[in-house]
N, C-alpha and C positions, 0 to 999 in steps of 0.2 A: 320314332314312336311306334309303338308295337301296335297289333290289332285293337287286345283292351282297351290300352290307353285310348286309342282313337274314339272308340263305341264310347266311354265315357266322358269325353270331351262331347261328342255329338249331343249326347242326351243331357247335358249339361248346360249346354249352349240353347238350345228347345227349348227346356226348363225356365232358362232365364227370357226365353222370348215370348216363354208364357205366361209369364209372369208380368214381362214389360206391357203385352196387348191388354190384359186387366188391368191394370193400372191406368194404362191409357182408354180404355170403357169405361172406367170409373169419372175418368174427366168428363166423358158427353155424358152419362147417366145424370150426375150432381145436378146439370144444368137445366135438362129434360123435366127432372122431377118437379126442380124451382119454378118453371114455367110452367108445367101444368098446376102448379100450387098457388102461382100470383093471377093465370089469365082463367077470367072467365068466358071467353071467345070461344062460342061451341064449332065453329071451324078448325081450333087445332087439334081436336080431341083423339081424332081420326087420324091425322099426319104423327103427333105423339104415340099413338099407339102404334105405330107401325115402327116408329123408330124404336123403342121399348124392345118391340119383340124382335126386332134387329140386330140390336147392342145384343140380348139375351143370347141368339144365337148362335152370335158371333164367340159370345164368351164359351160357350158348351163346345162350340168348333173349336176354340183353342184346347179347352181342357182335355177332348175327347184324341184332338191330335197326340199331345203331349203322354195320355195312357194309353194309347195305340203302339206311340214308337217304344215306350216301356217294354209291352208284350211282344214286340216282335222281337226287340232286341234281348229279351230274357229277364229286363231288370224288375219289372214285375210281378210275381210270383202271385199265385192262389194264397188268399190267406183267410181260410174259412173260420166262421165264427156261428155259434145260434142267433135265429130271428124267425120273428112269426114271417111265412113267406106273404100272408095276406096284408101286411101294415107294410111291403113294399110298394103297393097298388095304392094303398090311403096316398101315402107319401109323394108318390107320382102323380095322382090327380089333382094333387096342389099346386104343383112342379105344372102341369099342365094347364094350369087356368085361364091364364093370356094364350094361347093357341088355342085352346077350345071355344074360347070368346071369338076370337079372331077370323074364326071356320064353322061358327054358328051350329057349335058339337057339341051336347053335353057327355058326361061320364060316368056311370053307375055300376058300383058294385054290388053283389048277390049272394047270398047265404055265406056270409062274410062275422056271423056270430062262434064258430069253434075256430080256436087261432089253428094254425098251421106250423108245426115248426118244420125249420130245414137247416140244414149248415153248412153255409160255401163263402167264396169269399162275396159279401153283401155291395160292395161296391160297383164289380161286373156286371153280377145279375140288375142290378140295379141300372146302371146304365143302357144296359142291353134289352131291357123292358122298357126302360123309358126313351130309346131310339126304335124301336116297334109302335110303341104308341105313338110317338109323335108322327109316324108315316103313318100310320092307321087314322089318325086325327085330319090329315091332312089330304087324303084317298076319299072319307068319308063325304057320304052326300049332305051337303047343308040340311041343319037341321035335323039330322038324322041323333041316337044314340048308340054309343058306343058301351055296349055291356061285357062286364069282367066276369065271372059266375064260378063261383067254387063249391061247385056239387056232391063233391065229396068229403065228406068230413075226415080230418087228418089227413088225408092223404096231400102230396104237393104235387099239385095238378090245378090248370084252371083252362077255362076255355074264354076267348074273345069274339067279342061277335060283332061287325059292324056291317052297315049300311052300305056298300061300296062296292056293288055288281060285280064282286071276287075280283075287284084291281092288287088289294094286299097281299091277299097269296100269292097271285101273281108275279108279285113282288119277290116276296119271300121264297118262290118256290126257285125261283131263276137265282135268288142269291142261294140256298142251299145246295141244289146240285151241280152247282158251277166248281171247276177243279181250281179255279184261280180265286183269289178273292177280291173283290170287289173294289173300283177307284173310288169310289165315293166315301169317305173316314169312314158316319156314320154306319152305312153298312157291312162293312171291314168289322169294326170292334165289333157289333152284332154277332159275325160270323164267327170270327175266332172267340169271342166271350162264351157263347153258347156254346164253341166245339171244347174250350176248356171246362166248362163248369157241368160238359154231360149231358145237356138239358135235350129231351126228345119234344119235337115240334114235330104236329102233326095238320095237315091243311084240309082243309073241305070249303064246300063253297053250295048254300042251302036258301031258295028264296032270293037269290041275289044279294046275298049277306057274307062274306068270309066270314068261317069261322074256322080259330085256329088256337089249337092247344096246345098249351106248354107243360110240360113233364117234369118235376128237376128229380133227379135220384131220391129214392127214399134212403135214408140213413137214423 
C-alpha cells in the first residue's frame, strides 16, 4: 500500500469513528432530554446540565479532531465563500448559551447594525472564533461580560473584551508564538485556522480586561 493509499485509509477510518462517537451521544442525549422532560426533582437540574454540556463537548471534540486531521493531512482545503463577518458572532452566541449559563458570563455585541462582508472559507473562521470564545468564556471572571465591538464600519475587524486579568491573551499569546503547535486539538485548529485564513490578531491587556483583535484580510 503506497503513502496515499494509507493517508486515505487513515482519514477514513476517523471519519467513521466520528461518526460512530455521535451516534453514540446521541444515545445519552435522547435519555437526558427525557428525564429532564418527565422529572420535576429540582436536584437533577444541576447534575443534567453538566452532562448536557459534556456530551456537547464531547461532540465538538470529535468534529474538531476529525477537521483538524483533514488540514494537516491536506484533505481540507480553504473553500471561501461571502458572509456578513458580524452574523458569525450572532451565530456563536447561540452556540455559546449553555457555557455562558454554566460560567455565569453573558455575551454582547456592539455597533453590530452595518453588516460586514468578508470571504474565506466560513467553516474555519467559524470554528476558530468559536474555540476563542469558549476559552474566553471560560478564563472570564463570574459574572463578568464578554463584549464583541465592531467599530468600524465595513471594515473586517472586531475587538473582544473580557473580564479576565489578561489570563486569555496570555493564552493566546504563548499559542501564537510558539514554533510548534499546540497538544490540545482545540488550540491546534485555532492556530493553523487562523495561520490559513490570514487573520492578524492583535493582544492588549487594559483595566484587567484582555482585549484582543481580530483582523481578517480585506478583500
Amino acid at each position: 500500500m503506497n503513502e496515499s493509499s494509507s493517508q486515505n485509509l487513515h482519514v477514513g477510518f476517523l471519519k467513521s469513528l466520528g461518526h460512530e462517537t455521535r451516534t453514540l451521544l446521541n444515545g445519552i442525549t435522547g435519555p437526558v432530554q427525557i428525564i429532564r422532560s418527565l422529572s420535576d426533582d429540582s436536584r437533577l437540574i444541576e447534575p443534567l446540565r453538566i452532562l448536557e454540556l459534556s456530551v456537547s463537548r464531547i461532540d465538538k471534540f470529535s468534529f474538531r479532531s476529525l477537521l483538524l486531521v483533514e488540514l494537516i493531512m491536506g484533505k481540507k482545503l480553504a473553500a471561501p465563500k461571502r458572509f456578513d463577518f458580524i452574523d458569525v458572532f450572532r451565530y456563536i452566541s447561540l452556540d455559546l448559551n449553555d457555557l455562558n449559563d454554566f460560567y455565569n458570563v453573558k455575551f454582547n455585541i456592539t455597533n453590530d447594525k452595518t453588516p460586514i462582508s468578508v470571504e474565506c472559507d466560513y467553516e474555519l473562521l467559524y470554528q476558530s472564533l468559536l474555540v476563542l470564545l469558549e476559552r474566553v468564556t471560560m478564563l472570564s471572571n463570574e459574572g463578568s461580560i464578554i463584549n464583541v465591538d465592531f467599530a468600524k464600519p465595513s471594515i473586517p475587524e472586531c475587538t473582544i473584551a473580557s473580564n479576565d486579568n489578561g489570563l486569555i491573551n496570555r493564552v493566546l499569546h504563548n499559542t501564537l508564538i510558539a514554533k510548534e503547535y499546540p497538544s490540545d486539538v482545540d488550540l491546534y485548529l485555532f492556530k493553523i485556522s487562523i495561520e490559513m485564513l490570514k487573520i492578524e490578531i492583535n493582544l492588549s491587556v487594559l483595566d484587567n480586561k484582555s482585549v484582543t483583535t481580530i483582523k481578517l484580510p480585506s478583500n
